[in-house]
PDB file of N, CA, C and O in Angstrom, chain B, residues numbered from 101:
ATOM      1  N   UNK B 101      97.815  90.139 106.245  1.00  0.00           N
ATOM      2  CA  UNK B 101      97.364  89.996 107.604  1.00  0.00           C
ATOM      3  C   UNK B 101      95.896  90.380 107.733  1.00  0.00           C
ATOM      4  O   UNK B 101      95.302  90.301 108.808  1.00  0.00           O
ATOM      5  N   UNK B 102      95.312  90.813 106.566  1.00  0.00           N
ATOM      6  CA  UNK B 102      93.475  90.712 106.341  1.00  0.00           C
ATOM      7  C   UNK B 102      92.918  89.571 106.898  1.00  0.00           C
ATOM      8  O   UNK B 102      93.072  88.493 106.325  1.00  0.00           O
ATOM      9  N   UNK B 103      92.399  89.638 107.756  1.00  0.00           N
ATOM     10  CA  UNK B 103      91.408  88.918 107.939  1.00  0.00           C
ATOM     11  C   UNK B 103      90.251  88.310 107.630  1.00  0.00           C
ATOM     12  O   UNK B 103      89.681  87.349 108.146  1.00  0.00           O
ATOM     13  N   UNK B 104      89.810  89.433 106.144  1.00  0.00           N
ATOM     14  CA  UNK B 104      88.984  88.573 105.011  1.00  0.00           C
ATOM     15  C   UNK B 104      89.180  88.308 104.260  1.00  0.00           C
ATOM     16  O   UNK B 104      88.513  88.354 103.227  1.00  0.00           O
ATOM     17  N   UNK B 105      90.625  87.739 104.521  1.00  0.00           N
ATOM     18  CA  UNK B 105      91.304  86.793 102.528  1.00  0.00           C
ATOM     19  C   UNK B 105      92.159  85.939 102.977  1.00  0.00           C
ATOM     20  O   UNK B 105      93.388  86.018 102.978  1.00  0.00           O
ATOM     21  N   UNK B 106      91.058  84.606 103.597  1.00  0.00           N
ATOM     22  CA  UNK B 106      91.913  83.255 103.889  1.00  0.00           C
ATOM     23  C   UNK B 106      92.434  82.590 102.295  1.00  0.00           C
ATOM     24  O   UNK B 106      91.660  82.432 101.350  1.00  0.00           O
ATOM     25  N   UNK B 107      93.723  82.302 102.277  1.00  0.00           N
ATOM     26  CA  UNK B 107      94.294  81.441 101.453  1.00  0.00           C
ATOM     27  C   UNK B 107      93.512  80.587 101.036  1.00  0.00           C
ATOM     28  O   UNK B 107      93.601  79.474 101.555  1.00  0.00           O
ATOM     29  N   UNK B 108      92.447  80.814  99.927  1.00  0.00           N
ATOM     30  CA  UNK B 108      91.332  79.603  99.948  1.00  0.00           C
ATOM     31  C   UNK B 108      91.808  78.932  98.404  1.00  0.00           C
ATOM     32  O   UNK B 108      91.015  78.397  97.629  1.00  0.00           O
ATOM     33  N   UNK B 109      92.929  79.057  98.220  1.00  0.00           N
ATOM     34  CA  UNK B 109      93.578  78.385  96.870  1.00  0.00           C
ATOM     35  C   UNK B 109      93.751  76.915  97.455  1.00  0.00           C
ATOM     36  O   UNK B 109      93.252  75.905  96.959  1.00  0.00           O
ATOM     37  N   UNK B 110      94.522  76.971  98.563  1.00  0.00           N
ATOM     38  CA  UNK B 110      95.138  75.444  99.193  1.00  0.00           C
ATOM     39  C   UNK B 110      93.495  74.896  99.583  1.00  0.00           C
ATOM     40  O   UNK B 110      93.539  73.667  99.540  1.00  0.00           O
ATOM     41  N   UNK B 111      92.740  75.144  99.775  1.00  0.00           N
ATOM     42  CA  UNK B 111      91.363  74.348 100.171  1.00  0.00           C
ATOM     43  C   UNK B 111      90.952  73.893  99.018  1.00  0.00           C
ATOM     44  O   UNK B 111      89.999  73.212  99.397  1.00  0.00           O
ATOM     45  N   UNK B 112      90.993  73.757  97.659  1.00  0.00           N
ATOM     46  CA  UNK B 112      90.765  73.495  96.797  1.00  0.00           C
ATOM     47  C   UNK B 112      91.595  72.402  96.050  1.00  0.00           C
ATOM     48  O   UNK B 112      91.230  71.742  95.078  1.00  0.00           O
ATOM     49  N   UNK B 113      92.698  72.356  96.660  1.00  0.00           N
ATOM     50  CA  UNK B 113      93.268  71.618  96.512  1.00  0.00           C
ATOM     51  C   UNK B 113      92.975  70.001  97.004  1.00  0.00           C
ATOM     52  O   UNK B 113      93.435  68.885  96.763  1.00  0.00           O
ATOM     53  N   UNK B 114      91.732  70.716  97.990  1.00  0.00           N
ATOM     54  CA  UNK B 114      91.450  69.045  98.073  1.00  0.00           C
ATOM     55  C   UNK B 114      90.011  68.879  98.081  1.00  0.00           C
ATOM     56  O   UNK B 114      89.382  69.431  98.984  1.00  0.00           O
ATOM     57  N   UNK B 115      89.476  68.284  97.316  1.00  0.00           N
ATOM     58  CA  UNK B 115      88.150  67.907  96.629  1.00  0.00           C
ATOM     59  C   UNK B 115      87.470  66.954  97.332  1.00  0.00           C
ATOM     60  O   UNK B 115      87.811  65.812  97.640  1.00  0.00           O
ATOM     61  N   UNK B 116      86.105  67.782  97.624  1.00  0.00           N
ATOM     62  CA  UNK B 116      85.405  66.789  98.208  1.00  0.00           C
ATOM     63  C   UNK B 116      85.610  65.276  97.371  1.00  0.00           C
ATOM     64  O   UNK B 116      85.663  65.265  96.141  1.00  0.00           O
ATOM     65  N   UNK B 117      85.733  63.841  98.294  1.00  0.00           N
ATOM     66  CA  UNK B 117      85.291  62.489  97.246  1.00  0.00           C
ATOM     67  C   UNK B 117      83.572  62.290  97.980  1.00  0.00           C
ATOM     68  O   UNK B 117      82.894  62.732  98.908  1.00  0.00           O
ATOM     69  N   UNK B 118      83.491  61.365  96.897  1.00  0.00           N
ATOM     70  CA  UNK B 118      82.303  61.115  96.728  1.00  0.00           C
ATOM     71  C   UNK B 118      81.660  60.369  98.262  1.00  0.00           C
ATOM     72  O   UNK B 118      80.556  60.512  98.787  1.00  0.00           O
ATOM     73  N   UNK B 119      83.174  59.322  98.802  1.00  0.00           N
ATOM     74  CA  UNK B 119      82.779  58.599 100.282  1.00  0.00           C
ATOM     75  C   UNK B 119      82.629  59.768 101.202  1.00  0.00           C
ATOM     76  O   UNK B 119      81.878  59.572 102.158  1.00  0.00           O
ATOM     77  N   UNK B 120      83.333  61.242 101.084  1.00  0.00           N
ATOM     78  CA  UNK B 120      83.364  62.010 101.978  1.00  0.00           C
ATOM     79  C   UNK B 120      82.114  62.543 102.416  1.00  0.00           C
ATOM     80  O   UNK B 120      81.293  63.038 101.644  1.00  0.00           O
ATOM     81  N   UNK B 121      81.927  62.419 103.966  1.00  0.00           N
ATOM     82  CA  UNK B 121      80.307  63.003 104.653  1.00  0.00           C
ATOM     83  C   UNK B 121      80.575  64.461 104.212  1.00  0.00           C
ATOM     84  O   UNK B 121      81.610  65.074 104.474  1.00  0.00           O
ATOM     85  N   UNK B 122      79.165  65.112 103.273  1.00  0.00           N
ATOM     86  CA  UNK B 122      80.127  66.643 103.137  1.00  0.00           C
ATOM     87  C   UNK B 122      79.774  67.376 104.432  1.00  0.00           C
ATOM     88  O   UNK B 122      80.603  68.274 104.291  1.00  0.00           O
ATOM     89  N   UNK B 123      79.277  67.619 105.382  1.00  0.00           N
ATOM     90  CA  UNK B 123      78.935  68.438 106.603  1.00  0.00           C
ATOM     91  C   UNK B 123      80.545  68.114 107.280  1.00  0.00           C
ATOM     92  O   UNK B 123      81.148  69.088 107.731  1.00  0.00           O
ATOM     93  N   UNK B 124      81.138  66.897 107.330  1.00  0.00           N
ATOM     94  CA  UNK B 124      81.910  66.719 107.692  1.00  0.00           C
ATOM     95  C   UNK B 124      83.338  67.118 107.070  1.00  0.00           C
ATOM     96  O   UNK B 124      84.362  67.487 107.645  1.00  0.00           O
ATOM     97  N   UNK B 125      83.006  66.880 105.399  1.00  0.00           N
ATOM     98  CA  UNK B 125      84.838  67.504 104.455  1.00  0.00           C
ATOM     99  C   UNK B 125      84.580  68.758 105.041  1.00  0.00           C
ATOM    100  O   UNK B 125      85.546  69.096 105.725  1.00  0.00           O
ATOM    101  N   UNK B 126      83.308  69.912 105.055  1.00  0.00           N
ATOM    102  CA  UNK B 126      83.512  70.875 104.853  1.00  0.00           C
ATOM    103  C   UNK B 126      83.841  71.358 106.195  1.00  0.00           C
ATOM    104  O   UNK B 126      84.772  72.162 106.154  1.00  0.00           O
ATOM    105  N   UNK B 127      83.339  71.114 107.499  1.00  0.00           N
ATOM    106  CA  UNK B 127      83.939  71.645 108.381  1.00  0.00           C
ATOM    107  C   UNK B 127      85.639  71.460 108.530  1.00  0.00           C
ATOM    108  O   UNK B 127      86.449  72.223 109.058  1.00  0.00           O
ATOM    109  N   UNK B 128      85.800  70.466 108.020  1.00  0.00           N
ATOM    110  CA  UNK B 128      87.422  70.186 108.128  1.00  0.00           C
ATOM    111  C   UNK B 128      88.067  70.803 107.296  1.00  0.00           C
ATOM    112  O   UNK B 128      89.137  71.198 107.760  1.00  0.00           O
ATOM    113  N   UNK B 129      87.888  71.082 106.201  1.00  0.00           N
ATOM    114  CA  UNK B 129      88.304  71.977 105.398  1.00  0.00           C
ATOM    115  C   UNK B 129      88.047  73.562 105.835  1.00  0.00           C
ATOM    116  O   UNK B 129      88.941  74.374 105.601  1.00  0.00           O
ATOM    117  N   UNK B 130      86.871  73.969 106.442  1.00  0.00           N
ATOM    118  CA  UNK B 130      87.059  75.242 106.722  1.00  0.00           C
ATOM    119  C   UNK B 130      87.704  75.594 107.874  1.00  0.00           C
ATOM    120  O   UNK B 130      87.897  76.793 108.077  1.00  0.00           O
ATOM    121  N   UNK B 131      88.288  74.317 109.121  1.00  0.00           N
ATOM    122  CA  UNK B 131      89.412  74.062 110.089  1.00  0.00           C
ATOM    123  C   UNK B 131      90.716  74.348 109.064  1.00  0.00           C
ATOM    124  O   UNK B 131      91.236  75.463 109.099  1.00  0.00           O
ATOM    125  N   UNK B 132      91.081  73.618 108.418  1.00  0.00           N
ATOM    126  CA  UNK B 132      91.992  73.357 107.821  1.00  0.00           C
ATOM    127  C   UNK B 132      92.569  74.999 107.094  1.00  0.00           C
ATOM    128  O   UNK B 132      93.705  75.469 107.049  1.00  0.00           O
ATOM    129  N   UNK B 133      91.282  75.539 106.607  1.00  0.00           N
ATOM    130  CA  UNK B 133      91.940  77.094 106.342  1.00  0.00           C
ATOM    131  C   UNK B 133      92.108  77.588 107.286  1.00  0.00           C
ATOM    132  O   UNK B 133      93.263  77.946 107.515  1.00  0.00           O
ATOM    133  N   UNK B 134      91.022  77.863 108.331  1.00  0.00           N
ATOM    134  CA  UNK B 134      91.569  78.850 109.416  1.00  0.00           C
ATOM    135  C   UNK B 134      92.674  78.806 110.121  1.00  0.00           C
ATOM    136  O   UNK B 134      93.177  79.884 110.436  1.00  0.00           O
ATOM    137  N   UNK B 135      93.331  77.530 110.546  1.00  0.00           N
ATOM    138  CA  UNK B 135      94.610  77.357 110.856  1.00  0.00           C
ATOM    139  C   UNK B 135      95.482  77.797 109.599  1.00  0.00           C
ATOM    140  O   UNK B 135      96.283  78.542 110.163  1.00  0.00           O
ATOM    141  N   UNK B 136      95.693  77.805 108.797  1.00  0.00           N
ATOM    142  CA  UNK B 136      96.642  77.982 107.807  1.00  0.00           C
ATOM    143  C   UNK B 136      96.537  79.483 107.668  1.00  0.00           C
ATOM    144  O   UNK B 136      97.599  80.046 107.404  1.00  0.00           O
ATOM    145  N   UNK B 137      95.438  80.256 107.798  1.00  0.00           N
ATOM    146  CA  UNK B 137      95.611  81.466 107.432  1.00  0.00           C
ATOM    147  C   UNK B 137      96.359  82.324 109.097  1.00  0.00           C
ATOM    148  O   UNK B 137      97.038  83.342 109.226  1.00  0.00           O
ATOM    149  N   UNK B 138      95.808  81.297 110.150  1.00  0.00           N
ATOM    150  CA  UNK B 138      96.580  82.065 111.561  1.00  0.00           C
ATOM    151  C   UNK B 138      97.946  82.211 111.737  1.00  0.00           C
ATOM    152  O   UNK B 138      98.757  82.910 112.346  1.00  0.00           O
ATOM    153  N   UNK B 139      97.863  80.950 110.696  1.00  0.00           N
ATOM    154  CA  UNK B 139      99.719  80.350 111.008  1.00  0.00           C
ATOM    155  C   UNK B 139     100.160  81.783 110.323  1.00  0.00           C
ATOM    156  O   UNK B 139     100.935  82.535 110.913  1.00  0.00           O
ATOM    157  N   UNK B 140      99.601  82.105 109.020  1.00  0.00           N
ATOM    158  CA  UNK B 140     100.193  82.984 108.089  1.00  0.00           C
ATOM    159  C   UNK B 140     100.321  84.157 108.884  1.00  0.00           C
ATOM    160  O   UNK B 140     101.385  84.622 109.291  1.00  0.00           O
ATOM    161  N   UNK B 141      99.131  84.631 109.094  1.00  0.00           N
ATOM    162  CA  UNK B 141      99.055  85.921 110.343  1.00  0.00           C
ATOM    163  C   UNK B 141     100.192  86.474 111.668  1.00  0.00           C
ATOM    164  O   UNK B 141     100.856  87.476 111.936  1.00  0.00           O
ATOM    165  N   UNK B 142      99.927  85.207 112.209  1.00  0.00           N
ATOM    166  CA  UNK B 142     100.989  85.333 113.643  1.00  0.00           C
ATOM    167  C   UNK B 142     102.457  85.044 112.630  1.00  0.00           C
ATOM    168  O   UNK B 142     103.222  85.354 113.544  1.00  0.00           O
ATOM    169  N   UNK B 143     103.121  84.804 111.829  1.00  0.00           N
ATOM    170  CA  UNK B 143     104.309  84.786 111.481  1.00  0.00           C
ATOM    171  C   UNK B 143     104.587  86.265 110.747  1.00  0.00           C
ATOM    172  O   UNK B 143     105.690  86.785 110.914  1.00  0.00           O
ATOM    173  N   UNK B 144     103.618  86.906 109.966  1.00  0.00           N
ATOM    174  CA  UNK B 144     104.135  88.485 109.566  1.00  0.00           C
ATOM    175  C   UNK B 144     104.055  89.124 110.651  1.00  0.00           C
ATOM    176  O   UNK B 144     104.955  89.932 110.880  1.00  0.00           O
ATOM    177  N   UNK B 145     103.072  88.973 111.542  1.00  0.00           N
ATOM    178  CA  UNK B 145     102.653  89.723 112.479  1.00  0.00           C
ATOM    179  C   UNK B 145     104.606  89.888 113.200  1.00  0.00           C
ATOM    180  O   UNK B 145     105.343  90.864 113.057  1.00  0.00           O
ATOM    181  N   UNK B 146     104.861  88.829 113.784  1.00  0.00           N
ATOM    182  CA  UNK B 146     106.172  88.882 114.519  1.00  0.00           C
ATOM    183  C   UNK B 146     106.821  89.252 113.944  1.00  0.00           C
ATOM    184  O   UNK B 146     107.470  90.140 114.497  1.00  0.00           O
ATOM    185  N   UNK B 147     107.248  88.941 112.355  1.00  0.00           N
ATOM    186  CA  UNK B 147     108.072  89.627 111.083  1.00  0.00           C
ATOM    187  C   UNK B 147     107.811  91.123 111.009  1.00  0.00           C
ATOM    188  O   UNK B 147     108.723  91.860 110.633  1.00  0.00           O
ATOM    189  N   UNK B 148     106.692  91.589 111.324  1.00  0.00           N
ATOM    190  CA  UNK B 148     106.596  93.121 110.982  1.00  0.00           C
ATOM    191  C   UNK B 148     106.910  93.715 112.524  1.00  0.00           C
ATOM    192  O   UNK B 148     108.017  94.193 112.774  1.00  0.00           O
ATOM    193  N   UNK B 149     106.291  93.675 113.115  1.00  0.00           N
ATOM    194  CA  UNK B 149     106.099  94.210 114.520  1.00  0.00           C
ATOM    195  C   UNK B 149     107.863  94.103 115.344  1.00  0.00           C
ATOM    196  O   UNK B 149     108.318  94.862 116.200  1.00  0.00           O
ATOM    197  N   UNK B 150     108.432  93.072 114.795  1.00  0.00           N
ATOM    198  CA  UNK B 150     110.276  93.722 115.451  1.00  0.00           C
ATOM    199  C   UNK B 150     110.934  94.628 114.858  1.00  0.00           C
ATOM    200  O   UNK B 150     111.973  95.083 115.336  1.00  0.00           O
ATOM    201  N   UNK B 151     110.235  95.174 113.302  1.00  0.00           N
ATOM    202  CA  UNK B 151     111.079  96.064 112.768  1.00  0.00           C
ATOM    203  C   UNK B 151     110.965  96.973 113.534  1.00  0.00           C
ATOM    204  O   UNK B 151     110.057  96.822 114.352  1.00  0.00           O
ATOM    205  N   UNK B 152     111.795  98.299 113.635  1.00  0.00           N
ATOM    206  CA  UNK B 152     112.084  99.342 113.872  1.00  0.00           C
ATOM    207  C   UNK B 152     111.421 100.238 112.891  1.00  0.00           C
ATOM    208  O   UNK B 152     110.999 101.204 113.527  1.00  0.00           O
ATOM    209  N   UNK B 153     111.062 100.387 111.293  1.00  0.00           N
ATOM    210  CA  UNK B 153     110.776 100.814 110.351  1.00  0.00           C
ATOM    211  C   UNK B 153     109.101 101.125 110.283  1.00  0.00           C
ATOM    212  O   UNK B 153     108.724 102.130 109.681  1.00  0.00           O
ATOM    213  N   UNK B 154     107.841  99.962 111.109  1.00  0.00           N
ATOM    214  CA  UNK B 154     107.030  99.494 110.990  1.00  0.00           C
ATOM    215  C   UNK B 154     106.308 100.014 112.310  1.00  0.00           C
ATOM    216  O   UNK B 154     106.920 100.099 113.375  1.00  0.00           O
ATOM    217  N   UNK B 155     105.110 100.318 112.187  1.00  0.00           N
ATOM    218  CA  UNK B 155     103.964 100.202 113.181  1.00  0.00           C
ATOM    219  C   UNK B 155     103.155  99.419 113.266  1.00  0.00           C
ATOM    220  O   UNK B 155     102.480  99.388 112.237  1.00  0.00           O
ATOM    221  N   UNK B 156     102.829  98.680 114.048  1.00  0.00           N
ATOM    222  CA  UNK B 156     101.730  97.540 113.600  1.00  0.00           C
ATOM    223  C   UNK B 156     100.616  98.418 115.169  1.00  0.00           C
ATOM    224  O   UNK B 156     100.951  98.916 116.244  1.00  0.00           O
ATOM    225  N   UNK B 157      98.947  98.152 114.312  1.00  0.00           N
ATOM    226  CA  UNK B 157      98.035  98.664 114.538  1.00  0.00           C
ATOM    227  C   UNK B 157      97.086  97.397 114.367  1.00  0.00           C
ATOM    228  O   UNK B 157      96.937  96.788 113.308  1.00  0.00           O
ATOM    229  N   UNK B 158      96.488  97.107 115.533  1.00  0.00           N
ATOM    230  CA  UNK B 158      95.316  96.627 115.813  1.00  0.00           C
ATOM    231  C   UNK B 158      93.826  96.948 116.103  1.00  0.00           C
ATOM    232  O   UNK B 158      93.413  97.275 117.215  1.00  0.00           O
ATOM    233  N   UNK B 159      93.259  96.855 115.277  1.00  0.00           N
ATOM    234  CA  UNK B 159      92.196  97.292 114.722  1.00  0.00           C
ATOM    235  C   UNK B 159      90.926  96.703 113.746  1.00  0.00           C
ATOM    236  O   UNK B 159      90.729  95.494 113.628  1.00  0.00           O
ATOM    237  N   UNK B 160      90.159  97.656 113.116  1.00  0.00           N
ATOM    238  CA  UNK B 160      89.244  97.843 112.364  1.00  0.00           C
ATOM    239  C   UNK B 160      89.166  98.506 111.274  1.00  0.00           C
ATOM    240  O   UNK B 160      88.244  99.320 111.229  1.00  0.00           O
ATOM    241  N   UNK B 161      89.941  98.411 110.236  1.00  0.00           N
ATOM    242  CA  UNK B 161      90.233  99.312 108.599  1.00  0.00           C
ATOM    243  C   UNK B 161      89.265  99.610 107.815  1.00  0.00           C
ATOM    244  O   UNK B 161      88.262  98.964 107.512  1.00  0.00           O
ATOM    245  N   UNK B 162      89.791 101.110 107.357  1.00  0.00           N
ATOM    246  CA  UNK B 162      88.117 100.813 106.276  1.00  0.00           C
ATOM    247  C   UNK B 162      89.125 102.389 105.076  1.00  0.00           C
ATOM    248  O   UNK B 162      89.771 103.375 105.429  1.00  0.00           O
ATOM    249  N   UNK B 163      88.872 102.019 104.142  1.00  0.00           N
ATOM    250  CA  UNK B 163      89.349 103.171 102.899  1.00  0.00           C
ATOM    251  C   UNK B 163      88.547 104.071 103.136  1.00  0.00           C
ATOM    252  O   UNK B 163      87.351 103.944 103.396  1.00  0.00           O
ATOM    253  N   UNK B 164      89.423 105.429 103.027  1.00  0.00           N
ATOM    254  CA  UNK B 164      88.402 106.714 103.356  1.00  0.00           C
ATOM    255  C   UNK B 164      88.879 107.310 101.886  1.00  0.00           C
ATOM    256  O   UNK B 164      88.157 108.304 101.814  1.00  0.00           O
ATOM    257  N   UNK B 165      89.570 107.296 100.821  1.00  0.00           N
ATOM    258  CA  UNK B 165      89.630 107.429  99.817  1.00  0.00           C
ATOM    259  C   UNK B 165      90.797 106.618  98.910  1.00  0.00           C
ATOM    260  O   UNK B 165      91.840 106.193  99.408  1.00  0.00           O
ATOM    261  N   UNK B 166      90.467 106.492  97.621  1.00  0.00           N
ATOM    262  CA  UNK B 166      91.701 105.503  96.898  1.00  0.00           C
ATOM    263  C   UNK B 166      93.183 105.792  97.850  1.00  0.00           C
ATOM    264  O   UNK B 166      94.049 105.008  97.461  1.00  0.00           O
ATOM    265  N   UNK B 167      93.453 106.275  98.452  1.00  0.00           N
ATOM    266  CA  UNK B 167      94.695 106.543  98.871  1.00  0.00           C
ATOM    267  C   UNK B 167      94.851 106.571 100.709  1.00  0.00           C
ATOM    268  O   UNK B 167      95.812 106.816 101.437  1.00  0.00           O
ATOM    269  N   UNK B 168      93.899 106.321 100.899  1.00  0.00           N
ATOM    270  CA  UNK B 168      93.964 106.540 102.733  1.00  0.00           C
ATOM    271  C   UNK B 168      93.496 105.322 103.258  1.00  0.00           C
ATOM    272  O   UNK B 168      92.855 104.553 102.541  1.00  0.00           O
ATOM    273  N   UNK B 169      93.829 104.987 104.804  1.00  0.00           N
ATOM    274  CA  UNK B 169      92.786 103.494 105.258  1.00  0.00           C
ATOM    275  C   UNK B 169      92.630 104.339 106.699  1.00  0.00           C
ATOM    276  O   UNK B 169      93.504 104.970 107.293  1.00  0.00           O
ATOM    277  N   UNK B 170      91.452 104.172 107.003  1.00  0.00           N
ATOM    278  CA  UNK B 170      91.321 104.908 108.297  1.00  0.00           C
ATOM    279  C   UNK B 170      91.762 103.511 109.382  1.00  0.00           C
ATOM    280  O   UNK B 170      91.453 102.399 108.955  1.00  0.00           O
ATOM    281  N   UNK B 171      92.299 103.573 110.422  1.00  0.00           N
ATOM    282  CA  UNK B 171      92.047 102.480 111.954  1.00  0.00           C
ATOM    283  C   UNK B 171      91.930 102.648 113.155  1.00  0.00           C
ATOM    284  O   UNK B 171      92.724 103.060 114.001  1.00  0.00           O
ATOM    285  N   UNK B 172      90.494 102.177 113.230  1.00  0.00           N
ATOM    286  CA  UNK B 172      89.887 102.400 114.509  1.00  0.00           C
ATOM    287  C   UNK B 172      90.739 101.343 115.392  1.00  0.00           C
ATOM    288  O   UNK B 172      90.983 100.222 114.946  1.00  0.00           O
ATOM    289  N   UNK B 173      91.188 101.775 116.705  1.00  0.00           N
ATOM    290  CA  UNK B 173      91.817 100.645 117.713  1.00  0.00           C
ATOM    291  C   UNK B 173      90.687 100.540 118.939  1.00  0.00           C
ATOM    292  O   UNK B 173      89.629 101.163 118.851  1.00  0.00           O
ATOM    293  N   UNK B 174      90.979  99.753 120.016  1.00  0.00           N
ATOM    294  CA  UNK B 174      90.699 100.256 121.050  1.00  0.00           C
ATOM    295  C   UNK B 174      91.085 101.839 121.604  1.00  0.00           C
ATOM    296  O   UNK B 174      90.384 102.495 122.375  1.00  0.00           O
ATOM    297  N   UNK B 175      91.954 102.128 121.201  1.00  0.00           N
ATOM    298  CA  UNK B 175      92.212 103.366 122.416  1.00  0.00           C
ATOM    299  C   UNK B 175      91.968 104.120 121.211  1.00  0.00           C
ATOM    300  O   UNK B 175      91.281 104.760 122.006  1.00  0.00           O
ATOM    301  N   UNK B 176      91.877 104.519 120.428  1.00  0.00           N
ATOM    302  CA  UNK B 176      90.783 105.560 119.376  1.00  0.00           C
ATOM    303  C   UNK B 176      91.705 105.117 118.480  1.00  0.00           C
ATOM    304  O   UNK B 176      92.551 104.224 118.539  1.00  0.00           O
ATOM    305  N   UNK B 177      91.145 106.514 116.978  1.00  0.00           N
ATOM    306  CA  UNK B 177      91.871 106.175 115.839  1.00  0.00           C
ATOM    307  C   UNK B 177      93.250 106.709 115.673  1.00  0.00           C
ATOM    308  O   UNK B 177      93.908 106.420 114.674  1.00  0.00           O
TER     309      UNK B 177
END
């Protein structure tokens, strides 16, 4: 649910051709991930967030040592 690790395996999967305008493959292709990575997102998101087991935290992450992640929310950390 990172937000800086779109699935960029499946974008590769399709290769610019040579007829393709590239200003044009590439915006469609970088459409084409961002939907695929939201889809991915909003489906754990609902998968995690009904457990009972789970907290889900909206935020801003950052490692405060090999073993900790700090998260800043709106209403503090």
């Amino acid at each position: 649910m990172t937000e800086g690790a779109p699935p960029n395996r499946f974008h590769h999967s399709r290769k610019r051709r040579p007829e393709d305008a590239p200003q044009e493959w590439y915006e469609r292709s970088v459409a084409e991930v961002q939907a695929l990575t939201k889809l991915f997102r909003d489906e754990n998101y609902e998968a995690l967030d009904g457990m009972d087991t789970v907290t889900v935290l909206t935020g801003t992450a950052a490692f405060t040592d090999p073993h900790t992640v700090r998260v800043e929310c709106a209403d503090g950390p």
